[in-house]
N, C-alpha and C positions, 0 to 999 in steps of 0.2 A: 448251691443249686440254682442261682438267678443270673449265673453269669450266662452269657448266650453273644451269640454272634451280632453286631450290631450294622448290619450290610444297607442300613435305608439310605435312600436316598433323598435329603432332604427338600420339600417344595419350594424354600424360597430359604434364600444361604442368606438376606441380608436382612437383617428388622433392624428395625429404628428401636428396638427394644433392645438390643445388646451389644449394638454397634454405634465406633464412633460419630461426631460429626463429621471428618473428611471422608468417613468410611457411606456415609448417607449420601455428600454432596457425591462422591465418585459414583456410587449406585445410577444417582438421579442422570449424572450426565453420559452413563455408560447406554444408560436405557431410552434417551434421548436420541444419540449417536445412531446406536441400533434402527431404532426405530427409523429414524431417518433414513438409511444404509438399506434396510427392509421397503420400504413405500416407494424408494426409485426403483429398485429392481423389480417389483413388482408391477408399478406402472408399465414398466418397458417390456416385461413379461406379458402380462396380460395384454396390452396393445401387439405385440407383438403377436401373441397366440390369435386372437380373435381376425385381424385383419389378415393375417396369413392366410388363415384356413378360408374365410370367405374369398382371399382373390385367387386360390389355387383350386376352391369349388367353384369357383366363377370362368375359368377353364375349360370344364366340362358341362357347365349348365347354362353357359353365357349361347352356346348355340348348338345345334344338331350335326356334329361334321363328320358321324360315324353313323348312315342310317342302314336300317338292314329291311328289305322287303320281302312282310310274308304274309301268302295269301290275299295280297293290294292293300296290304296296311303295312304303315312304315313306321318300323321302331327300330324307336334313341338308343343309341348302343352306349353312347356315351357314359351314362352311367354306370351300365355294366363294366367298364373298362378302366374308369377311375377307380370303383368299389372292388374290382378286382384286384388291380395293382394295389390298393391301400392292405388291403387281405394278406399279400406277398408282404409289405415292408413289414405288419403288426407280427404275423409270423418270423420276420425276419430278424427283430425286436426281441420277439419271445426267446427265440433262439440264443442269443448274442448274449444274454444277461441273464440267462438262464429264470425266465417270470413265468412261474405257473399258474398266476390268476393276478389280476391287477387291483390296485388300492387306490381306493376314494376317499370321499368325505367322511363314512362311515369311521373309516382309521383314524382320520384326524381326532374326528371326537374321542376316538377310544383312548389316543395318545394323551390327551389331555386332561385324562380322568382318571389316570395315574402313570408312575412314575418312572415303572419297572418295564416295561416296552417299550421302547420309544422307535419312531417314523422308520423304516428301510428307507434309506436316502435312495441307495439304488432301485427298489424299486416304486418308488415317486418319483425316479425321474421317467422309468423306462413306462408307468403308467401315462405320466402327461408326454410323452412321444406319442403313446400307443393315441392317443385325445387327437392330440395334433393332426396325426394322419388319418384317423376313423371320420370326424370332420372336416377334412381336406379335401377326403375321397369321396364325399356323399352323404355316409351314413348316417342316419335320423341318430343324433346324441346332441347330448348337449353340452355346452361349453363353459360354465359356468363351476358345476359339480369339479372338472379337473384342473382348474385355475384356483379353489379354497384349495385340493389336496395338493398342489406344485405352491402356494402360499405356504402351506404346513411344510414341505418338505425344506423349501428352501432356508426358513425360520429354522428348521431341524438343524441343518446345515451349517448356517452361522455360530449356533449355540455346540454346535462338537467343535468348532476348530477356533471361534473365539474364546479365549482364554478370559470370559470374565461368568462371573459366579452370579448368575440370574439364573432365576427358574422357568426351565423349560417350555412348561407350560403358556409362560409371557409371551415367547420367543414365537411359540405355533398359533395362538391367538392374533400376535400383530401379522403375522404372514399372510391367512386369512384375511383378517382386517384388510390388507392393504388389496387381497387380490380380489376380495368385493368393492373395494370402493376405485381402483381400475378398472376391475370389467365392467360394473357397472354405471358409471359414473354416480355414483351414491356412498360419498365419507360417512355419513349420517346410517345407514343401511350396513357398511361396511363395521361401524365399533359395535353395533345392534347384535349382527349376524355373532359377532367374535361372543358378545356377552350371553347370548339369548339361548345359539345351537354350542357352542364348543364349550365354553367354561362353565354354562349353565348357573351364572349366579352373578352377580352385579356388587362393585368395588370399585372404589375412586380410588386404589392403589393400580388396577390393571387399569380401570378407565386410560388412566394418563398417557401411557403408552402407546393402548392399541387406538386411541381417538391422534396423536404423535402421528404415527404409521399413514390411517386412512386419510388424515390432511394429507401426507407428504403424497401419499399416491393419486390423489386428486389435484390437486395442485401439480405434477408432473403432468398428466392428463391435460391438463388447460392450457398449461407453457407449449407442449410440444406433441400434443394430440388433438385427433376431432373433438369436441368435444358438442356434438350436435344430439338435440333427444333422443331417444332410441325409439319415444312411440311419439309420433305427430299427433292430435287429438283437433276437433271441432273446439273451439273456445267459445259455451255456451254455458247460461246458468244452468244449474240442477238445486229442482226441487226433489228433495229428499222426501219429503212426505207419500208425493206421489209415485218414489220410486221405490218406496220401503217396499209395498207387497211384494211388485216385484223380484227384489234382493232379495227376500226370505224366500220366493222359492226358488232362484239362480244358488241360494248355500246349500239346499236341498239337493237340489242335482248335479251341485260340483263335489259334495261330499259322495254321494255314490258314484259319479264320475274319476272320483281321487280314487276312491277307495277302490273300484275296478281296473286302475290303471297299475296300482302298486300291487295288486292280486296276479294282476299278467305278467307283470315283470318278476313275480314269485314263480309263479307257476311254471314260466318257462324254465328258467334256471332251473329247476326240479325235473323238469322234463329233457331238457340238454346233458343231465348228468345222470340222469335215470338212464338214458340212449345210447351212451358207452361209446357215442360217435366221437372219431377226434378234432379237435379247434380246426383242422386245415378240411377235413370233411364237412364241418358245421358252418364253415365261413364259406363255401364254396357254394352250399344250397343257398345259405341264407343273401349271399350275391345275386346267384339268381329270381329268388325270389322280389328282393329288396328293390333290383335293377329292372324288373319285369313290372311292378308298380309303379316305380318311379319314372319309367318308361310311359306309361300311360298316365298317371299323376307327379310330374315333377314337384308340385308343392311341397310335398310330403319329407323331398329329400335334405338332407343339410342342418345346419343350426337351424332355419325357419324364421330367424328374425323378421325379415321384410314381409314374411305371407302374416304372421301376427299384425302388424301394422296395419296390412290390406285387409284382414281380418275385423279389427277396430273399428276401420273406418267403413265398413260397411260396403265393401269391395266382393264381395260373393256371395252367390245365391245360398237361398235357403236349402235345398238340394243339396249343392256343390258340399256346403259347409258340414252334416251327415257324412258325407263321403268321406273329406276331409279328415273327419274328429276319427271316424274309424280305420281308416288307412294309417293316421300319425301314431294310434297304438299299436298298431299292427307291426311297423315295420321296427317304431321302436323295439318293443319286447324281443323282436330277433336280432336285432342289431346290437343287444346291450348282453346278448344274453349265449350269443355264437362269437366272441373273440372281440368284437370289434370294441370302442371302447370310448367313454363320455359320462356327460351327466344327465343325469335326470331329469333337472329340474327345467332345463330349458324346452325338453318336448312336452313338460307338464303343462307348462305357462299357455304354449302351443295348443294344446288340448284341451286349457281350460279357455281360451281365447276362443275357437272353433264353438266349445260348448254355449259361452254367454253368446257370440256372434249367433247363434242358433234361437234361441232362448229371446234374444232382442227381436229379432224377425217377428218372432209370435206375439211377444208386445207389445207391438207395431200393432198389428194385426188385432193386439185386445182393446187399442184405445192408447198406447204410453204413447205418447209427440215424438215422433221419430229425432229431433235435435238433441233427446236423451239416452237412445238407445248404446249408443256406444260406452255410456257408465255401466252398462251389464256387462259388455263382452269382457272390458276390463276388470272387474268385481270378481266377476267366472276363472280369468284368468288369476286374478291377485289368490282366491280364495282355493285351485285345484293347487299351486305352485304351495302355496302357506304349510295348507295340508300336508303335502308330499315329503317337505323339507322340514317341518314340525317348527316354522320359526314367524309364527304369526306379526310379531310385532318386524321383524324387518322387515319382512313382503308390505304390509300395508308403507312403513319407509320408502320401499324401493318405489312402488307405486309414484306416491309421491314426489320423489326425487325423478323421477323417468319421465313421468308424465308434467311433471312441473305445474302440477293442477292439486289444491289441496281439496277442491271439492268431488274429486275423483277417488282422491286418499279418503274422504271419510264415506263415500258411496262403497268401497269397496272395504273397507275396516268395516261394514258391521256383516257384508257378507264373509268374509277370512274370518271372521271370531266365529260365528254360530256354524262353517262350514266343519271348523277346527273341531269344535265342540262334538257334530254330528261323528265326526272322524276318527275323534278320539276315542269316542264312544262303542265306534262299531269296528273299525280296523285294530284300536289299542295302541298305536306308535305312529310315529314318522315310518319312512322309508328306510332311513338311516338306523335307526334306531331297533328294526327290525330286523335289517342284517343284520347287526351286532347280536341279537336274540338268536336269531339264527345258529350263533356260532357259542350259542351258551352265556350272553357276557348282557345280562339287565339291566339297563342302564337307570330304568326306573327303581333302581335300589341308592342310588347315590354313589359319590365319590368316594368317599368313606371305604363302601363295600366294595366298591371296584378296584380299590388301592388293596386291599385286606387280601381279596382271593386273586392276583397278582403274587403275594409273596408267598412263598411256599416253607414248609417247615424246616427245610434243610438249614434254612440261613437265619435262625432263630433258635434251632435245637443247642441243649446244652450239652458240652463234653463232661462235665463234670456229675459225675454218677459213679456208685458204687457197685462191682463188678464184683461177685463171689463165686465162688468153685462147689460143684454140686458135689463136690468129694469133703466136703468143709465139714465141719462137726458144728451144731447148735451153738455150742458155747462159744466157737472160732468165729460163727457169724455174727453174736451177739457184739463181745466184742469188738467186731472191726464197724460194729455200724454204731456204737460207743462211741468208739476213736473220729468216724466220720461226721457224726454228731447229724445222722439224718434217720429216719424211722421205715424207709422201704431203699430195698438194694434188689439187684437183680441176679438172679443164678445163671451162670452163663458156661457152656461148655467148650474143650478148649479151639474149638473153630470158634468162638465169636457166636453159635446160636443159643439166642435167649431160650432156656428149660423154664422158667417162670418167673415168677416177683414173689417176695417176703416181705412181711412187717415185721416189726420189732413186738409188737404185742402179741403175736400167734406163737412167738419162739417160745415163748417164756412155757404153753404149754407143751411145747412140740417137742414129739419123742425121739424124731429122725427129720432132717432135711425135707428130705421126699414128702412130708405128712402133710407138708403144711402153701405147696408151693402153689401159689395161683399161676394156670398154666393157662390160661385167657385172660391173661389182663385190659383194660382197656389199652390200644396201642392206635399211634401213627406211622402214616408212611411218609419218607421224606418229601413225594413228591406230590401230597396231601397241600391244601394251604392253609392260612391263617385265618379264615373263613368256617373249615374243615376243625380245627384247633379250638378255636370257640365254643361248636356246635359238641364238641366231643365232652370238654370240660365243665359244660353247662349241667353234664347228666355222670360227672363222674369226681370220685371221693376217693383221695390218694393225696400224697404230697408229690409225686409226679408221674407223665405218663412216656413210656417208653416209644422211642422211635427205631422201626423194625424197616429193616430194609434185606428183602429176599430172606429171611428170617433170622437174620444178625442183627446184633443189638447195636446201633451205630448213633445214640444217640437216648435224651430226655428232655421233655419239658416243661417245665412247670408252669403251676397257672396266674406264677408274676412274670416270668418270661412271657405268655400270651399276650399279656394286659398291656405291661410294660409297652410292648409294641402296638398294640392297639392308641395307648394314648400319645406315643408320638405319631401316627399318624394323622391323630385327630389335634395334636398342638402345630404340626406341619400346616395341616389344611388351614387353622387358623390363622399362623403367619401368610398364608399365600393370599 
């Protein structure tokens, strides 16, 4: 009765526990290889994606040469015209590869927290197109978010057509890895990200590789990219002391700052799909609209890198910056949430950058030496982005690495940790983490459980079970379940549907078949999981539980088949 299908797929095909030495040293150098083979593509990917799209938005925002006059005011059409045509290709996208919603970072994580779904190559690629061109053409997204999920897909990619026997999981971590420490120029930030938001747990077995990866992709970067800071800064002391107050209330207000920004970005999507309107209808307002702002506030529109920068350095009024924080969620939430398509995280950084640039003004104004105020905007920014993305310890990294200031990195690490804390507290998840909630799948339960309800019971039920005829006499059942040498059989009629379960103990007083048939037994559906199997078995007493499907008995199983498979998942997890 324990025999059962054994369909897992294991997390890591190579241990040093049961495998040769030349079987270790090929592993070591297979994963080296990789890795390397992963960090140039990735470089070249990520440089490729980012400077693309800024010099084809640079195009349309570099000057006015489409103006339209109305009413004695002159508005930029520009926008409208890029944001339109990008509308047409992302549709065009849709179309061609047939994607009825696009996949992020979100996925990635889910990929990597078990075994049994792994990445749509096609659609990672057709989502970082859709990236490409929503930032090419204008739209408030960001570009970071679809450079991890084209890291993960790429990683995906390798690992189906390379023929060598690593675990998956390695594979979509160093992809990652290598496409943070590309986009951003941060290797350091880049093995962080991989350990902190995707694999969720820290190992000098993965270490090796996904730290392999983000060198080679930095190191590519340096050879044969810019490799210039992303945020300029004042080089001035900070005293911490006098900036603590400060900082503790910039975490206050980027924590409700996050937490309103990842609420809008819900609530739309709710409201896009509640509206029954279709993506070519929703892209077409949200054009207007988008282009009708950004017409009158170009800041707003694009990645936003350079206005972050002017942001920091204390380049806009206090006014302006108001406007600013509320326009960049504005357009965001429609741009990410009507077709178009990006990340998150870089209108966060934007919004939290707007929020501390806000916040410094009035500092100013309480007394803080204006040569400090730009440790707020950055803090604001480090600590809305942390939040959003759930990955506290890279953001204060990237900081660091960005800014090339460690005394920035620790102004801004104590607002990201107490922001996190407020955030975690009152929103409950990341960004990421929520979609995933969204869609039923907890990630606050563990790997474990995410690997468990993944597998479903079809591919664990046993064929082996005793099948009896309700035409059978007591004594004909006794005996065959004798012979079988098991204590419950099932009565089945001749289509295959289960009439009930017997024991061997109730025959002994049973007058007739019929007297004695339990005709509710505990049962599963095949398309129940291992999760479902558990929860069942926990509350139920039999030597096995039948699996019914459309109400034929197509299956049983028992409660060493559950375990059984339970503990290889949990001796997998511990090989990986």
């Amino acid at each position: 009765m324990s025999a059962h299908k054994n369909n897992a797929v294991p997390l890591s095909r190579i241990s040093s526990e049961n495998s040769s030495p030349g079987t270790i040293i090929w592993s070591i150098v297979a994963q080296v290889f990789l890795s390397i083979v992963i960090g140039v593509v990735m470089a070249v990917v990520a440089n490729g994606f980012i400077e693309g799209a800024r010099w084809i938005a640079g195009l349309s925002t570099g000057g006015s040469r489409f103006i339209l006059p109305i009413a004695g005011f002159e508005l930029k059409m520009d926008l409208f015209l890029s944001l339109g045509l990008a509308a047409i290709l992302i549709l065009g996208v849709r179309r061609v590869l047939g994607i009825t919603a696009w996949s992020g970072p979100a996925e990635s994580i889910f990929a990597v927290q078990q075994s049994k779904r792994p990445l749509d190559i096609k659609l990672g690629i057709g989502s970082t197109m859709a990236a490409f061109i929503s930032a090419s053409g204008g739209a408030s997204v960001g570009q970071y978010g679809p450079l991890v999920h084209c890291g993960a897909t790429f990683a995906e990619l390798v690992r189906k057509y390379v023929p060598i026997a690593l675990d998956s999981r390695l594979f979509i971590a160093c992809g990652v890895a290598g496409a943070i420490s590309a986009g951003f120029n941060a290797p350091i930030a880049g093995v962080l990200f991989a350990q902190e938001a995707l694999l969720r747990r820290f190992s000098i077995g993965n270490v090796a590789p996904i730290a392999m990866t983000s060198f080679v992709a930095y190191a590519v970067n340096q050879t044969f990219f810019d490799l210039s800071l992303m945020f300029t800064l004042p080089d001035m002391p900070i005293e911490l002391s006098e900036l603590f107050p400060f900082l503790t209330i910039v975490a206050v207000l980027s924590s409700i700052t996050a937490i309103f920004y990842m609420s809008a970005l819900r609530g739309m999507r709710q409201l896009t799909t509640q509206s029954g309107l279709s993506f070519p209808k929703l892209m077409a307002i949200t054009v207007l609209i988008v282009g009708l702002i950004g017409a009158l506030l170009p800041e707003v529109a694009g990645l936003g890198n350079q206005q972050i920068n002017q942001i920091i350095n204390g380049q806009f009024a206090l006014g302006f910056l108001v406007i600013l924080l509320i326009a960049k969620v504005a357009v965001t939430v429609l741009c990410l949430n009507t077709g178009f398509f990006g990340g998150v995280f870089g209108p966060a950084l934007f919004v939290g950058a707007a929020l501390g640039g806000i916040c410094a003004h009035l500092a100013v104004m309480a007394g803080l030496e204006p040569s400090m105020s730009s440790a707020l905007s950055v803090a604001a920014m480090a600590a809305v982005g942390a939040s959003v993305i759930g990955a506290p310890l890279t953001v204060i990294m990237i900081v660091i690495e960005l800014t090339g200031s460690y005394s920035y990195g620790l102004s801004a690490m104590l607002c990201v940790i107490l922001c996190s804390i407020l955030t975690l507290r009152f929103f409950g998840l990341s960004y990421f983490d929520r979609q995933l909630l969204d869609k039923g799948i907890d990630m606050r339960l563990g790997n474990e459980h995410i690997e468990m309800s993944q597998i479903q019971v079809s591919e664990i039920e046993s064929s082996e079970f005793l099948r009896l005829s309700p035409a059978m006499a007591v004594v004909e059942c006794q005996q065959a379940m004798a012979d079988a040498r098991v204590t419950e059989a099932y009565v089945c009629d001749d289509s295959g549907r289960m009439v009930g379960k017997i024991d061997i103990h109730s025959l002994g007083a049973a007058g007739a078949l019929e007297s004695i048939l339990d005709r509710e037994p505990t049962q599963l559906s095949p398309d129940e999981t291992l999760v479902d199997a558990m929860n069942r078995a926990s509350t139920f007493v039999g030597e096995s539980i039948p699996v019914i499907d459309d109400g034929r008995l197509v299956g049983a199983l028992t409660e060493g088949d559950i375990f059984n498979r339970v503990l290889e998942i949990q001796d997998s997890l511990r090989r990986a």
